[in-house]
C-alpha positions in Angstrom: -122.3 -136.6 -77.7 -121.6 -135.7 -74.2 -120.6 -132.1 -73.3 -119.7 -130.2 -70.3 -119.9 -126.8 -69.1 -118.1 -125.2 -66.2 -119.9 -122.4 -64.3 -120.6 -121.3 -60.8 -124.0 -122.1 -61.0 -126.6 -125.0 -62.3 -127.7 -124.3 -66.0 -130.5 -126.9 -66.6 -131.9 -124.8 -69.6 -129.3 -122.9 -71.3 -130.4 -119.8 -72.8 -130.3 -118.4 -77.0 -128.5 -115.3 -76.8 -128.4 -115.1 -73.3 -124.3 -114.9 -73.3 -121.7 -112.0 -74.1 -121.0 -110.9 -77.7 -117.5 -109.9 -77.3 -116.8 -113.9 -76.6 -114.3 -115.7 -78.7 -117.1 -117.2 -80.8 -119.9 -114.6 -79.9 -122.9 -114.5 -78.1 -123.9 -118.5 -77.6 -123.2 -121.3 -75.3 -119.7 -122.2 -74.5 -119.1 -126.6 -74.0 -116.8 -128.7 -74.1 -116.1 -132.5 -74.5 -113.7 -132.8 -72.4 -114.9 -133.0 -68.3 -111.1 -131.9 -67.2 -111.7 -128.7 -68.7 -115.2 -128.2 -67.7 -113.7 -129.0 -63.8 -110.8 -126.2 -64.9 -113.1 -123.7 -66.0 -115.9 -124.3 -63.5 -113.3 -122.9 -61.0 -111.6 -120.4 -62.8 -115.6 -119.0 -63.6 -117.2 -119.5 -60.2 -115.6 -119.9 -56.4 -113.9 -122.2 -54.5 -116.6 -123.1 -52.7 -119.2 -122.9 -55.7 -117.6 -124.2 -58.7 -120.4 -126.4 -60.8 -119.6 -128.9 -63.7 -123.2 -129.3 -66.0 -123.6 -131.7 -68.0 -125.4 -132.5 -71.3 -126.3 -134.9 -74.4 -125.7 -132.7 -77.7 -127.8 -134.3 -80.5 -125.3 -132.6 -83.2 -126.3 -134.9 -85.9 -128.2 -132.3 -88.1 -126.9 -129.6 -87.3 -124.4 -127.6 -89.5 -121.2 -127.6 -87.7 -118.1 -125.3 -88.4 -114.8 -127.0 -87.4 -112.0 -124.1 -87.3 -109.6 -127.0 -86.2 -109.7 -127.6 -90.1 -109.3 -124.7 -91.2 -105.9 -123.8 -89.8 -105.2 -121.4 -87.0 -105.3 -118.3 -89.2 -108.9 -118.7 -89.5 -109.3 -119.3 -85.6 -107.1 -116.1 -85.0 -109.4 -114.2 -87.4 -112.7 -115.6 -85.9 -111.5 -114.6 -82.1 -110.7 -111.1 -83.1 -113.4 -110.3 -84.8 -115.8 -111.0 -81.9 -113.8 -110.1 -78.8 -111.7 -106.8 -80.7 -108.2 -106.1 -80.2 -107.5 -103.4 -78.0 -104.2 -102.2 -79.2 -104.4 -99.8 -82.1 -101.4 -101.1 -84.3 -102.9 -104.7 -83.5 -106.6 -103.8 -84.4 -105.3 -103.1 -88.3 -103.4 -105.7 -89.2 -106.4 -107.6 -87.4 -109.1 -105.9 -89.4 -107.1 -107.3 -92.8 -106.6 -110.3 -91.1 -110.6 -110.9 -90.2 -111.1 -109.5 -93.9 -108.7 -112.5 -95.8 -109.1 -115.6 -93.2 -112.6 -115.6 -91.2 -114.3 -118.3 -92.2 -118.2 -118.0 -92.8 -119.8 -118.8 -89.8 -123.5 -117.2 -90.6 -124.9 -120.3 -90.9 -123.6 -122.0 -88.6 -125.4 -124.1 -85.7 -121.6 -125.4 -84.0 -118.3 -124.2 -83.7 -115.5 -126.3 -82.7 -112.3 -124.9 -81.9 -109.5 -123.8 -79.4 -110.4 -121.6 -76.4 -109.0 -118.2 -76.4 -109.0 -117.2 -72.6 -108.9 -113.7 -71.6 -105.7 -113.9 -70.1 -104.0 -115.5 -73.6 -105.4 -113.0 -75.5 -101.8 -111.3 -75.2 -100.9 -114.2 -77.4 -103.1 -113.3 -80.2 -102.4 -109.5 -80.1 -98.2 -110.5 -80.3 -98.9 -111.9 -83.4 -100.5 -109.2 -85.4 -97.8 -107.0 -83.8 -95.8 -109.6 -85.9 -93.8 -110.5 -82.7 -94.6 -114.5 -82.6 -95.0 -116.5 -85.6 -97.8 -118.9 -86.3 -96.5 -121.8 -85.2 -95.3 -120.0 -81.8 -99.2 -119.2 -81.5 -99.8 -123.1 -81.6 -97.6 -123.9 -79.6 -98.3 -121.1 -76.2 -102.0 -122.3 -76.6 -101.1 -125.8 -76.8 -98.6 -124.8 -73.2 -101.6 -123.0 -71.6 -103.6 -126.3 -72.4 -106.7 -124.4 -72.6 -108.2 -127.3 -74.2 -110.6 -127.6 -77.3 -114.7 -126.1 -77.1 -118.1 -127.1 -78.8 -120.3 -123.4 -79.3 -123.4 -123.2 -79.6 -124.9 -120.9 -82.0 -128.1 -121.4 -83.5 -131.3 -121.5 -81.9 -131.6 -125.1 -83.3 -128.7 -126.2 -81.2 -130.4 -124.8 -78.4 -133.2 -127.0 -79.0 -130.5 -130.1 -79.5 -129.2 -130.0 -76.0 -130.4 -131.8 -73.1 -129.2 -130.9 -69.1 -127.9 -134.6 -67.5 -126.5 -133.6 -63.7 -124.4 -131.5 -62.9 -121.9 -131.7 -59.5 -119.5 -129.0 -57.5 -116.0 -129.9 -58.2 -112.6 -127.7 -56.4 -109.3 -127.7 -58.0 -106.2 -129.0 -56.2 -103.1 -127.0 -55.2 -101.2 -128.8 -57.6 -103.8 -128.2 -61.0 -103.5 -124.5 -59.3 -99.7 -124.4 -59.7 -100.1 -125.6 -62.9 -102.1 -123.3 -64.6 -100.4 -120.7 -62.8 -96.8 -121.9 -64.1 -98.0 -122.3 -68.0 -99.6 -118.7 -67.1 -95.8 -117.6 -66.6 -94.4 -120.0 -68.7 -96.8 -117.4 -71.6 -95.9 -114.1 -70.2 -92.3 -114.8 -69.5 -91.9 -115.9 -73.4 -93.6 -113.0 -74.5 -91.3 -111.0 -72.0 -88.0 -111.8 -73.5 -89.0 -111.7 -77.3 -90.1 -107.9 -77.1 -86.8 -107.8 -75.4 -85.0 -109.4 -78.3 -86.5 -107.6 -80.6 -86.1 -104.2 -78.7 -82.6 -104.8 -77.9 -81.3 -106.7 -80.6 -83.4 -106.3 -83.4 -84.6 -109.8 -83.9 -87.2 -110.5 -86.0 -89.7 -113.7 -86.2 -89.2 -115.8 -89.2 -92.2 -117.8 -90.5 -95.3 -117.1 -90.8 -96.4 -113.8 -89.5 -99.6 -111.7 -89.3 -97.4 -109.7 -91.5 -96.4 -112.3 -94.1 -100.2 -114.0 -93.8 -101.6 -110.6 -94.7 -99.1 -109.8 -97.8 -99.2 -113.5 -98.9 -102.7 -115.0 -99.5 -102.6 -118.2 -98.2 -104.3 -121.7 -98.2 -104.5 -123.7 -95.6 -103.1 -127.5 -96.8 -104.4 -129.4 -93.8 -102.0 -130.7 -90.8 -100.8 -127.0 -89.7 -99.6 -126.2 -92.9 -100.4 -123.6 -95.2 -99.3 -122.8 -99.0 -99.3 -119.5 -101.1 -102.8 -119.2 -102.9 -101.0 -118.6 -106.4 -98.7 -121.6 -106.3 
């Protein structure tokens, strides 16, 4: 398959463990298949006038690959935390028993597939385990942002599975600026007047929370929905 990766710079050879750990997926190599994200995050990554699109061939077919997109957002939520943290205290607990009932195993695998956090939607993520947003809410201000989906590589053997194409400088228009910029409001300004509902007039989220996923062991059913574990 055909990835992308937006950077500031030319990757010809990308590097085993030559990333961050405290990434949503750890320390690997971030792609995806989709070249209007790549353009997006090429110049949210480098500068205007050095923003660089790279682009590969992924030979995925023997590698093992780990598909978070099937197993539900919980298990995305519990994967992102427990590689980049959570910052609030209150958060990080419900996030630890979170991490502890839904993170998938990922030790063996080569791929992972699945949403892009962003460092600026993290808020998103901490809301919930402050049991602010439900589940569904969480879907849906990711799905706003349009952060898009991403391909991670893992293993050393996906390393060896990828293969640099071209890659070409790309800028982003005024209006894709406004745009990100608007669902970036759009995010905080949500988030903004639910605290104040439930400061002010005691609201609470119905749903599923990080609260009610945590007292409730649940099973992800497949299309967004999940089911109690003992039913």
């Amino acid at each position: 398959m055909k990835v992308y990766h937006g950077s500031d710079h030319v990757i010809k050879l990308p590097k085993y463990l030559g990333g961050k750990e405290d990434n949503d997926y750890g320390n690997g190599f971030y792609t995806t298949e989709y070249e209007d994200r790549a353009r997006s995050w090429a110049v949210l990554n480098g500068m205007p006038e050095k923003s660089i699109v790279n682009v590969y061939e992924l030979d995925s077919n023997n590698l093992n690959v780990l598909d978070l997109n099937e197993k539900g957002v919980l298990a995305w939520i519990a994967e992102v935390v427990a590689n980049r943290g959570i910052s609030d205290e209150n958060a990080a607990i419900i996030g630890e028993r979170l991490v502890e009932l839904y993170k998938p195993d990922s030790s063996q695998a080569d791929i992972i597939k699945g949403y892009r956090a962003d460092d600026s939607y993290t808020q998103v993520i901490e809301a919930f385990l402050l049991n602010q947003i439900n589940l569904y809410e969480v879907e849906r201000l990711f799905y706003k942002g349009s952060l898009g989906n991403q391909i991670f590589l893992k293993s050393k053997e996906a390393f060896e599975n990828i293969r640099w194409i071209e890659a070409y400088s790309v800028s982003i228009t005024e209006e894709d600026r406004q745009s990100d910029l608007f669902a970036r409001r759009e995010v905080g300004r949500f988030l903004s007047e639910r605290m104040k509902a439930i400061l002010l007039d005691g609201f609470q989220p119905t749903g599923i929370t990080a609260r009610y996923a945590v007292q409730n062991r649940l099973i992800y059913q497949g299309n967004g929905g999940y089911g109690n574990a003992s039913v």
